[in-house]
C-alpha positions as YAML, in Angstrom:
chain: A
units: angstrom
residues:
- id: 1
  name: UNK
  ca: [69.70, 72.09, 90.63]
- id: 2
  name: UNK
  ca: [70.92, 73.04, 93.75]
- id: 3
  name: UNK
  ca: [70.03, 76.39, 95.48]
- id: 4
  name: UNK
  ca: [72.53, 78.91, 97.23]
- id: 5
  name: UNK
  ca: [71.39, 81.15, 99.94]
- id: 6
  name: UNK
  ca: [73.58, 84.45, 100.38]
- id: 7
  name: UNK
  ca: [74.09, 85.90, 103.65]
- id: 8
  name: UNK
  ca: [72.94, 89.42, 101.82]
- id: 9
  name: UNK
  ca: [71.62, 90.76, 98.08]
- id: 10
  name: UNK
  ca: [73.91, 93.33, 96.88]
- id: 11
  name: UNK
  ca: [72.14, 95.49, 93.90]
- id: 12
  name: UNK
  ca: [73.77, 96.35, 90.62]
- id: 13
  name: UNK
  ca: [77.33, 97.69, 90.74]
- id: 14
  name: UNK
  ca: [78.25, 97.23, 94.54]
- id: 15
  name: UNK
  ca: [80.68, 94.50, 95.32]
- id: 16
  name: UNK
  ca: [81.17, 91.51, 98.31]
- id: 17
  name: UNK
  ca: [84.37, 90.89, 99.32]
- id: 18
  name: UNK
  ca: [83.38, 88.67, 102.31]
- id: 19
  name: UNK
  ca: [79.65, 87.26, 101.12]
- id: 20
  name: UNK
  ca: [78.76, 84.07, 102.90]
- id: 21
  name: UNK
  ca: [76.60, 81.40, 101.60]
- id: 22
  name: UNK
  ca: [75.20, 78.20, 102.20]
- id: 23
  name: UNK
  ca: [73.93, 74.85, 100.28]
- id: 24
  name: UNK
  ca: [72.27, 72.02, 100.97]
- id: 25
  name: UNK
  ca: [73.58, 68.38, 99.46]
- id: 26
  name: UNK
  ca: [72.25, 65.11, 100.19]
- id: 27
  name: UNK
  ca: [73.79, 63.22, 102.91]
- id: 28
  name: UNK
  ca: [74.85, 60.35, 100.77]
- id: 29
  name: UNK
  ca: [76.84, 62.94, 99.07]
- id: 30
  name: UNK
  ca: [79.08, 64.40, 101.71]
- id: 31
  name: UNK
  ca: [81.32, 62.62, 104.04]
- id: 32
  name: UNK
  ca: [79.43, 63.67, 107.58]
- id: 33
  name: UNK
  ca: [80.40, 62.06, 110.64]
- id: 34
  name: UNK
  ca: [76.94, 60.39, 110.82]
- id: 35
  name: UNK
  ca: [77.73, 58.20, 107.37]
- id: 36
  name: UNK
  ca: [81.71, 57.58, 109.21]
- id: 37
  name: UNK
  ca: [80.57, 56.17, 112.64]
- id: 38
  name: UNK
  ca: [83.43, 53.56, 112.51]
- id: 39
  name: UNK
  ca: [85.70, 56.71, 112.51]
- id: 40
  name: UNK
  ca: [87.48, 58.69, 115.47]
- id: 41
  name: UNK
  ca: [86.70, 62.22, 115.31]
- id: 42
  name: UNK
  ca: [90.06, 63.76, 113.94]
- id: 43
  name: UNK
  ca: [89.81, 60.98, 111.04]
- id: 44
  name: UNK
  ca: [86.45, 62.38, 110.21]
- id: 45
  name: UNK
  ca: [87.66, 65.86, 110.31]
- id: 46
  name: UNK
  ca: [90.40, 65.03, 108.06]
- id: 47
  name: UNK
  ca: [88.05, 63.34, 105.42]
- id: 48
  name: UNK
  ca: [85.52, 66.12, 105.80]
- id: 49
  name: UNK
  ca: [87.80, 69.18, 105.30]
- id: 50
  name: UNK
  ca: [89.71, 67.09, 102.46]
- id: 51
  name: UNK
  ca: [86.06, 66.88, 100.77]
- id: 52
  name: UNK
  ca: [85.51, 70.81, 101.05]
- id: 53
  name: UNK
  ca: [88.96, 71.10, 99.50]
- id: 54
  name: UNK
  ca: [88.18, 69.48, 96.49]
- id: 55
  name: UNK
  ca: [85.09, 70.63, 96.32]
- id: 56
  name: UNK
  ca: [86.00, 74.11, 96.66]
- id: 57
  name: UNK
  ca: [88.91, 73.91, 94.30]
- id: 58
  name: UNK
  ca: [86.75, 71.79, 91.41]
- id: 59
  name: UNK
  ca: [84.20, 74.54, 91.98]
- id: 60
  name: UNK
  ca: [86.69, 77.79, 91.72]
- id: 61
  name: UNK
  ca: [87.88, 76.12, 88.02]
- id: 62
  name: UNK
  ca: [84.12, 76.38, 87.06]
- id: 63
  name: UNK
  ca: [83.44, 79.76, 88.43]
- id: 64
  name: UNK
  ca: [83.66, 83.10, 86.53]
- id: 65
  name: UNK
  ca: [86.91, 85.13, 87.37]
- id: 66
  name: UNK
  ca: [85.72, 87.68, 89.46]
- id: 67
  name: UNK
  ca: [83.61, 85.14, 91.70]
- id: 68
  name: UNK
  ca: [86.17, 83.42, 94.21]
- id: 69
  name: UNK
  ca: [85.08, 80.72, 96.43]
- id: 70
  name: UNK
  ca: [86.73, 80.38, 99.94]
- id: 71
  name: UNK
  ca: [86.92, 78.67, 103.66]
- id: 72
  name: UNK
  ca: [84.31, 75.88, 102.04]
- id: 73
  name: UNK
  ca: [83.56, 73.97, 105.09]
- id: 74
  name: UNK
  ca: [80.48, 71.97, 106.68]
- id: 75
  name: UNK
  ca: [78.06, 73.89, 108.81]
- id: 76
  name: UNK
  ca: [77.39, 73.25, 112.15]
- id: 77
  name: UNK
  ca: [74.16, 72.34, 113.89]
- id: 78
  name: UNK
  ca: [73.43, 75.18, 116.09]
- id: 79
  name: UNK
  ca: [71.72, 74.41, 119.67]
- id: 80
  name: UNK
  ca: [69.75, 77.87, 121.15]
- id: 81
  name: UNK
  ca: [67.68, 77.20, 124.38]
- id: 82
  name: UNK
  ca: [64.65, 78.53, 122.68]
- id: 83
  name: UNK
  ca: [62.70, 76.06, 123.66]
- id: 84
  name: UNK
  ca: [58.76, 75.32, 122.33]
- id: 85
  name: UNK
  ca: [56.31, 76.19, 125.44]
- id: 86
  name: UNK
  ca: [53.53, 74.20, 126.39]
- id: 87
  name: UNK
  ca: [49.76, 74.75, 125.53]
- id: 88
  name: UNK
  ca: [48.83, 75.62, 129.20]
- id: 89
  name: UNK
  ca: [49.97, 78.61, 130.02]
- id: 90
  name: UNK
  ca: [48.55, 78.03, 133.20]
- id: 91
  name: UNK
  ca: [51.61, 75.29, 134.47]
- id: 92
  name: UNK
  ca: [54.35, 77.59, 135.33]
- id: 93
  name: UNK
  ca: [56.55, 74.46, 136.59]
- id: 94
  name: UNK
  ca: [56.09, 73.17, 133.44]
- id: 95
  name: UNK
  ca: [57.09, 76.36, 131.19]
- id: 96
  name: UNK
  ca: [59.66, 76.75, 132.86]
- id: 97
  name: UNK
  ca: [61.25, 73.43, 132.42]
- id: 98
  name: UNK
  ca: [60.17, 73.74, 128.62]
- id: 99
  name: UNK
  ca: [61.81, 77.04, 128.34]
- id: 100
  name: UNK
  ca: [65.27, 75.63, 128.75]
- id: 101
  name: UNK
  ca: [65.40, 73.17, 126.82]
- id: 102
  name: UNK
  ca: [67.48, 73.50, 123.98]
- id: 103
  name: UNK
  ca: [66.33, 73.07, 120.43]
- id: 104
  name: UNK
  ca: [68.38, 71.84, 117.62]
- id: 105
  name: UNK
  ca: [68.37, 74.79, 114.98]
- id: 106
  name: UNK
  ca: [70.44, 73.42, 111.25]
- id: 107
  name: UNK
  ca: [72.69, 76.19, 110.35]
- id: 108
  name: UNK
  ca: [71.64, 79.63, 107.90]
- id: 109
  name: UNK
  ca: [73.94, 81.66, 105.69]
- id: 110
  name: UNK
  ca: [71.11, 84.60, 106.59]
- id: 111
  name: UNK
  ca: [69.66, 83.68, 109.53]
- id: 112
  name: UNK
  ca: [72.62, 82.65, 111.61]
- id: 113
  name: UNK
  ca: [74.37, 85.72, 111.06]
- id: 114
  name: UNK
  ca: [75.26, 88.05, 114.26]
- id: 115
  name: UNK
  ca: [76.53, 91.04, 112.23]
- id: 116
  name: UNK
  ca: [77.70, 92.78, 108.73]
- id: 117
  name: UNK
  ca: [80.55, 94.83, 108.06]
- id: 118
  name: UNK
  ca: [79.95, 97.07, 105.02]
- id: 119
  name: UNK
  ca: [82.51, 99.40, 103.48]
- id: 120
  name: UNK
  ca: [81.82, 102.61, 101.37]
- id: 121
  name: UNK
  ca: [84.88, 104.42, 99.63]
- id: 122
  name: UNK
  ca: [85.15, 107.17, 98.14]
- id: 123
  name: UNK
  ca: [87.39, 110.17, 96.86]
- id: 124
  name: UNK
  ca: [86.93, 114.17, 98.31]
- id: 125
  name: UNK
  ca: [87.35, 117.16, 96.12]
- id: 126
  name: UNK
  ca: [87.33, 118.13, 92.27]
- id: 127
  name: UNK
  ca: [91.25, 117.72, 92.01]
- id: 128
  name: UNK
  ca: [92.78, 114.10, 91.35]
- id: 129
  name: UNK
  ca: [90.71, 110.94, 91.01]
- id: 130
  name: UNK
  ca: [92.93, 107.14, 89.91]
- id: 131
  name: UNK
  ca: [91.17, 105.84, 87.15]
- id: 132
  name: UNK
  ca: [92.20, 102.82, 87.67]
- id: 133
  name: UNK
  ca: [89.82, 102.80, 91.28]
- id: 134
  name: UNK
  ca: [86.39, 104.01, 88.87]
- id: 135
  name: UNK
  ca: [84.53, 100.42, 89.93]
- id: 136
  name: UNK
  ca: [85.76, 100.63, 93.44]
- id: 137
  name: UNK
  ca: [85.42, 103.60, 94.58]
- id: 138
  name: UNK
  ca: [83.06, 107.01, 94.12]
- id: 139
  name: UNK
  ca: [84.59, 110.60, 93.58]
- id: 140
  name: UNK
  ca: [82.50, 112.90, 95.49]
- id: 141
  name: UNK
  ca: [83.42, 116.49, 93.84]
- id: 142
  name: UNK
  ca: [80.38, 118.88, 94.35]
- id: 143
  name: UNK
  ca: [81.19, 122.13, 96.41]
- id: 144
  name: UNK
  ca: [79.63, 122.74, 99.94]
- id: 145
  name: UNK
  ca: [76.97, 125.44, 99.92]
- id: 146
  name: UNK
  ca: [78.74, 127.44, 102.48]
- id: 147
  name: UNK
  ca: [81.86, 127.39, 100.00]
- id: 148
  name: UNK
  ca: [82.25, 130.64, 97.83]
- id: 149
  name: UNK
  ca: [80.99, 130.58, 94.58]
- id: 150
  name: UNK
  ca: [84.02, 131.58, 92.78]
- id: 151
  name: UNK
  ca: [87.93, 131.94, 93.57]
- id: 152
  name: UNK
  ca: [90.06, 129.10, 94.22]
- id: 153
  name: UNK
  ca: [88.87, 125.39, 94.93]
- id: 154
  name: UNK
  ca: [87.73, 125.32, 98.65]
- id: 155
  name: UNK
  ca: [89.79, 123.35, 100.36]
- id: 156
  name: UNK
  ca: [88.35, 120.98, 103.06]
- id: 157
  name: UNK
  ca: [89.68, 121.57, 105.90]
- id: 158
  name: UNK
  ca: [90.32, 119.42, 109.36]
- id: 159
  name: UNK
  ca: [86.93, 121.17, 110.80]
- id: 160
  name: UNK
  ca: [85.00, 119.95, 108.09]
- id: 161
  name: UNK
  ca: [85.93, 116.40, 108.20]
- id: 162
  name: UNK
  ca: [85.69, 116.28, 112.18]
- id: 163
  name: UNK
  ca: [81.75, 117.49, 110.54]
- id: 164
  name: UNK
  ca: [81.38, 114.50, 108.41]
- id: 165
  name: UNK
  ca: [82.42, 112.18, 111.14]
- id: 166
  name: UNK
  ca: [80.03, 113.74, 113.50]
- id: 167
  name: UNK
  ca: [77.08, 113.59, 110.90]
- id: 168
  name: UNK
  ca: [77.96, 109.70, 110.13]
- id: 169
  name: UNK
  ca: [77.97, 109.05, 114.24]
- id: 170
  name: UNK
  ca: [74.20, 109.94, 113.98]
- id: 171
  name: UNK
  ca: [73.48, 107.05, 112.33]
- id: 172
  name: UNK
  ca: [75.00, 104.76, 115.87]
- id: 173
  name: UNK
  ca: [72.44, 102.74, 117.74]
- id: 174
  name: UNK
  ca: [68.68, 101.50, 117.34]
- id: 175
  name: UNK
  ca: [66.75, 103.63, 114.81]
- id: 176
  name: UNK
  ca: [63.77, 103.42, 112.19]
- id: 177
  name: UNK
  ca: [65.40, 103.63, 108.78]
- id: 178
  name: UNK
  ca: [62.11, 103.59, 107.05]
- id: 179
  name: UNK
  ca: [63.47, 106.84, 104.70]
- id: 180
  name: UNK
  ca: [66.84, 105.06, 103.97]
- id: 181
  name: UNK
  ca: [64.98, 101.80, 102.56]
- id: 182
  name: UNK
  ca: [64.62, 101.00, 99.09]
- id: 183
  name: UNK
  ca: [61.52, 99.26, 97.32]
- id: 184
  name: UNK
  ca: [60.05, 99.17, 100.39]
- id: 185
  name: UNK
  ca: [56.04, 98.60, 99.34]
- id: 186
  name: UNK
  ca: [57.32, 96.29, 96.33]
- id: 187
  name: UNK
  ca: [59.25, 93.92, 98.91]
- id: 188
  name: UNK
  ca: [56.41, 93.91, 101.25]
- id: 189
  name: UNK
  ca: [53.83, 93.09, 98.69]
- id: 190
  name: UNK
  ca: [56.44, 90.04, 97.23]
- id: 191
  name: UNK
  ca: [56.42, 88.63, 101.08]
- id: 192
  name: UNK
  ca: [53.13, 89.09, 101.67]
- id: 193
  name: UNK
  ca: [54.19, 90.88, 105.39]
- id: 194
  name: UNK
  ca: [55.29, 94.20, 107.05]
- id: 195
  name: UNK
  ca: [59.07, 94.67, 106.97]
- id: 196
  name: UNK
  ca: [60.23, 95.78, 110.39]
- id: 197
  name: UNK
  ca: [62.61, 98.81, 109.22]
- id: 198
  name: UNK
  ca: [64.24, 98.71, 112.95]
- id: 199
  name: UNK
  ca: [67.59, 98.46, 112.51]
- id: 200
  name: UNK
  ca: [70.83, 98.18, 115.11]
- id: 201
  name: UNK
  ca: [74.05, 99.86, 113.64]
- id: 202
  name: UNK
  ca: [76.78, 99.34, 116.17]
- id: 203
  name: UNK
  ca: [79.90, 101.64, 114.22]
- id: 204
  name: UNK
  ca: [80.11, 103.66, 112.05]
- id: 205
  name: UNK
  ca: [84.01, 104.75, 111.61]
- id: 206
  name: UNK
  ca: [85.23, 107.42, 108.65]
- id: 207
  name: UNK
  ca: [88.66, 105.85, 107.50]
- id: 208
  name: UNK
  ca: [91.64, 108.26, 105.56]
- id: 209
  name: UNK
  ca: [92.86, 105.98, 102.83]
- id: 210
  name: UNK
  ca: [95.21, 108.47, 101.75]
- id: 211
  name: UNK
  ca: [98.82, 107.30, 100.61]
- id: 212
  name: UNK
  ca: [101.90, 109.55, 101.17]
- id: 213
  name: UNK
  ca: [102.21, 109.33, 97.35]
- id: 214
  name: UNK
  ca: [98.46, 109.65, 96.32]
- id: 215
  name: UNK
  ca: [98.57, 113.48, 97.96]
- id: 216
  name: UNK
  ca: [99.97, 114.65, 94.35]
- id: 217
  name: UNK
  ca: [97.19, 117.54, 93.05]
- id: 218
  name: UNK
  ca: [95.52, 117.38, 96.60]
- id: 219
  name: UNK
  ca: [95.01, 120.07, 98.56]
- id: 220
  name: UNK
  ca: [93.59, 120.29, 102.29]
- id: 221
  name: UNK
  ca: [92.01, 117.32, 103.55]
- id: 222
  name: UNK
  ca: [90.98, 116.01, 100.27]
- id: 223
  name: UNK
  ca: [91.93, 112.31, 99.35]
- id: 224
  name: UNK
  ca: [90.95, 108.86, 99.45]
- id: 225
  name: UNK
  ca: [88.60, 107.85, 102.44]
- id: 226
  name: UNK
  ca: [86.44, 104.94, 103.89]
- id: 227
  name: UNK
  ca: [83.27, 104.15, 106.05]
- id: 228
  name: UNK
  ca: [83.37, 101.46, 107.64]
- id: 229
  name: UNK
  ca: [79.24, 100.29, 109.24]
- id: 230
  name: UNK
  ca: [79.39, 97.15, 111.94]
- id: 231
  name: UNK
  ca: [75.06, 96.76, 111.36]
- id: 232
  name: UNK
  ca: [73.11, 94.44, 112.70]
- id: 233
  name: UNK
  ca: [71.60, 94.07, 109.11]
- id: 234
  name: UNK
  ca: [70.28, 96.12, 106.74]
- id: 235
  name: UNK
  ca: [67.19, 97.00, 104.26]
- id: 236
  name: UNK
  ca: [67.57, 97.33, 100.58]
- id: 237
  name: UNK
  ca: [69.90, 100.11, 99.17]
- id: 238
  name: UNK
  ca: [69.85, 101.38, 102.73]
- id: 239
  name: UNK
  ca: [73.63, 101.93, 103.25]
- id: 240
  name: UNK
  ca: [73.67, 103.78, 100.38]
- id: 241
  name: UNK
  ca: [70.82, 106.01, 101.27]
- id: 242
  name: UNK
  ca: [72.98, 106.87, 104.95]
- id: 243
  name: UNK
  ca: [76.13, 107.65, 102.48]
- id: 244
  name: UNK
  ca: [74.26, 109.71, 100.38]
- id: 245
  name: UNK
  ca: [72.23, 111.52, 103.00]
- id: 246
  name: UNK
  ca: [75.35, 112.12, 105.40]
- id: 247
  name: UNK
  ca: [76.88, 113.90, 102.32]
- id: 248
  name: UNK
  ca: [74.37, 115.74, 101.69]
- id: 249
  name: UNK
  ca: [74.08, 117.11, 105.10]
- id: 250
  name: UNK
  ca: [77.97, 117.64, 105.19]
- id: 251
  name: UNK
  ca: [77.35, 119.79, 102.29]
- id: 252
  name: UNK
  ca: [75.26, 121.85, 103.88]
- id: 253
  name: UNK
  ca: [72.31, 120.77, 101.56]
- id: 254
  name: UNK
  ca: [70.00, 119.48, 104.29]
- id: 255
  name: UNK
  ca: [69.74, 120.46, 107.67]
- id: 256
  name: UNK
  ca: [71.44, 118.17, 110.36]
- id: 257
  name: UNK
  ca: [68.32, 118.51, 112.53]
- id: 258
  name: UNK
  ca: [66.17, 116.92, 109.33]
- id: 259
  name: UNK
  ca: [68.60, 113.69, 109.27]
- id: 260
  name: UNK
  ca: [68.02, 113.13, 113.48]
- id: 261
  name: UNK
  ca: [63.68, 113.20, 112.21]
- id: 262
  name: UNK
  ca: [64.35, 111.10, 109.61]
- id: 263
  name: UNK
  ca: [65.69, 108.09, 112.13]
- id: 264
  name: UNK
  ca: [63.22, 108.72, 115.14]
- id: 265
  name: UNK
  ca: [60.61, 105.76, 115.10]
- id: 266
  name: UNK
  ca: [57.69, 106.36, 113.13]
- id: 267
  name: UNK
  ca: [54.89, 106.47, 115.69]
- id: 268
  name: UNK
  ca: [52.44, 107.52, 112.86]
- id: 269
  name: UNK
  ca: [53.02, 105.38, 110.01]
- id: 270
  name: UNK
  ca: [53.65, 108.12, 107.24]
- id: 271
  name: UNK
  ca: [57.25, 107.69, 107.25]
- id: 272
  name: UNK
  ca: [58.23, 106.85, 103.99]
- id: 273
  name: UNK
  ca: [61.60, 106.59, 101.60]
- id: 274
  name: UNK
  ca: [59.42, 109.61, 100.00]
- id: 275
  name: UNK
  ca: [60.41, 111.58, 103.24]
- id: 276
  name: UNK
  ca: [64.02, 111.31, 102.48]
- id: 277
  name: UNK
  ca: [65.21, 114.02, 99.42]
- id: 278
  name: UNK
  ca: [68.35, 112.32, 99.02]
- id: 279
  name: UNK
  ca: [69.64, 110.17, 96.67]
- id: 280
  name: UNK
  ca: [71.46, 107.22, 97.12]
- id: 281
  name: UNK
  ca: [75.30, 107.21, 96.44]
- id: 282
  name: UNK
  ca: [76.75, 105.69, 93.68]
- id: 283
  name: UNK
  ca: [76.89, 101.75, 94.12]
- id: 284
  name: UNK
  ca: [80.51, 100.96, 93.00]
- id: 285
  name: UNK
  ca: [81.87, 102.64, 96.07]
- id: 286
  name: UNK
  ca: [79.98, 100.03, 98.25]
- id: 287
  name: UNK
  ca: [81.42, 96.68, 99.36]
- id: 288
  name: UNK
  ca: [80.51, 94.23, 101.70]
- id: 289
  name: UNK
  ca: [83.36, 92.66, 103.52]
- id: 290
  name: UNK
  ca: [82.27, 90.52, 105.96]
- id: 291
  name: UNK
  ca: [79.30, 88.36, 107.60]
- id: 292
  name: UNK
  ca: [79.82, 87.79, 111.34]
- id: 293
  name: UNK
  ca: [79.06, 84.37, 113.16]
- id: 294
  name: UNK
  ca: [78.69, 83.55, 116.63]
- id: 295
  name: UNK
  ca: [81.69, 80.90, 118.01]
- id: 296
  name: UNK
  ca: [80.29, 77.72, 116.58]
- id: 297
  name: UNK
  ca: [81.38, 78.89, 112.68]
...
C-alpha cells in the first residue's frame, strides 16, 4: 500500500482544482539519476519524465472521473542553510560556521509549500441563480438588515459592494484566527500539541464573475462573484468561517468593530471558535486552486 500526502484536507462538499500531492516509491522502482549513472543528464531527464508519463496516464485510466491526475513529475531534493548547531553554545566561531551549512531536506507535498490560493464563489441577491452551478457555487439571497422590510427587492448597489470588499480586506496580514478554526480541541487532542492558530493571509481580492448574458433577472450589482485568498495556510474550515463572517458583517448582522476583536491575538487564552456567532458558508462554493512552490518545483 502506498500512502499519498495532500498538500491540504478539504472537508465534505468543497472542491481542489489545483491539490498537490506526493508519494514515496522504492528506488528500484523509478528511473532516478542515481540508478542511470552511465547516463548524461538530458538522457536521464528524458527517461525520467517518460516514466511520469506513463505512470500518470496508467494511473488517470484507474482513477474515478472526477479525480484527474496532472504534471506527475519527480521531486526535488531541497537544500535550506538551516544548519544543526553545535552543543556548546559557548563557541561562537564554531556556530557560526555550523549555521551555514546547508542541510539536505527530501521534498513535502505539505511542508514544502510557500503558499495557497483558495477560491470562494458565490451568487448575490434573491433573483436568478444557474442550476447548473448548485455544486460550484453558493447563492447568498438573505436581505441586509438595513434593507426595508417590504417593497421591492433591494437592490445592491456599487456602495455596498465597495463595503464587502472593505470588510474582506480586514482579513490582510498576520492575525490569530482562533474564532475562524474548526475542531480546534479535537485536532489538538489527535496530535497530542497546541495548534498555533497564527496565520499570514497575503490577498484577499472580491472578483465580478458576471457575464454580459448572465445579467438576465438581475438587478443592481447582483450577479456572479469570486474571492480569491493568497494564505500562507490555513486551519480547518477556516476559509469558510472568514466567508461566512464577512457576510454576515456586510449584512449588517454583526458589527464590523466585532470582526477586527475577533483577529487580534489572543493574549488571554479564552479565544475560542465559541467567540465567533457565525456560521460557516456553504462548502460547495469553496475550491482550492493552487499550492505554491518555491523555484526548485
Amino acid at each position: 500500500r502506498i500512502a499519498v500526502v495532500g498538500a491540504g484536507r478539504t472537508d465534505a462538499g468543497v472542491h481542489a482544482r489545483g491539490q498537490a500531492i506526493h508519494f514515496d516509491l522504492f528506488q528500484e522502482e523509478v528511473p532516478f539519476p542515481s540508478v542511470m549513472p552511465n547516463a548524461t543528464e538530458s538522457k536521464r531527464n528524458s527517461i525520467s519524465a517518460d516514466f511520469c508519463n506513463e505512470l500518470q496516464y496508467s494511473m488517470n485510466r484507474m482513477l474515478r472521473l472526477e479525480i484527474r491526475l496532472f504534471q506527475l513529475q519527480l521531486a526535488p531534493s531541497l537544500m535550506t542553510t538551516k544548519g544543526q548547531t553545535p552543543q556548546d553554545e559557548s563557541n561562537e566561531e564554531e556556530q557560526q560556521s555550523y549555521s551555514v551549512l546547508p542541510r539536505l531536506r527530501l521534498w513535502h507535498a505539505i511542508q514544502s509549500s510557500t503558499s495557497k490560493w483558495y477560491s470562494y464563489r458565490f451568487t448575490l441577491g434573491p433573483t436568478l441563480f444557474d442550476p447548473m452551478e448548485r455544486f460550484t457555487r453558493t447563492h447568498f439571497v438573505h436581505r441586509p438588515s438595513f434593507a426595508p422590510s417590504s417593497g421591492p427587492p433591494y437592490e445592491i448597489t456599487t456602495e455596498d459592494i465597495a463595503r464587502l470588499k472593505s470588510i474582506l480586506g480586514l482579513y490582510v496580514g498576520t492575525h490569530d484566527f482562533k474564532a475562524f478554526g474548526g475542531q480546534l480541541e479535537q485536532n489538538e487532542k489527535r496530535a497530542g500539541r497546541k495548534i498555533n492558530t497564527i496565520r499570514t493571509i497575503h490577498k484577499v481580492e472580491l472578483i465580478n464573475e458576471s457575464r454580459e448574458e448572465s445579467h438576465l433577472g438581475f438587478i443592481g450589482e447582483e450577479g456572479d462573484y469570486r474571492i480569491d485568498f493568497l494564505i500562507e495556510g490555513a486551519l480547518y474550515k477556516m476559509i469558510r468561517n472568514m466567508v461566512g463572517t464577512a457576510i454576515q458583517v456586510w449584512l449588517g448582522n454583526m458589527e464590523q468593530t466585532q470582526l477586527i476583536e475577533l483577529l487580534q491575538i489572543d493574549q488571554s487564552g479564552v479565544k475560542s471558535r465559541k467567540s465567533n456567532p457565525c456560521k460557516p458558508a456553504p462548502p460547495e462554493g469553496l475550491t482550492l486552486e493552487c499550492v505554491y512552490y518555491d523555484d526548485l518545483f
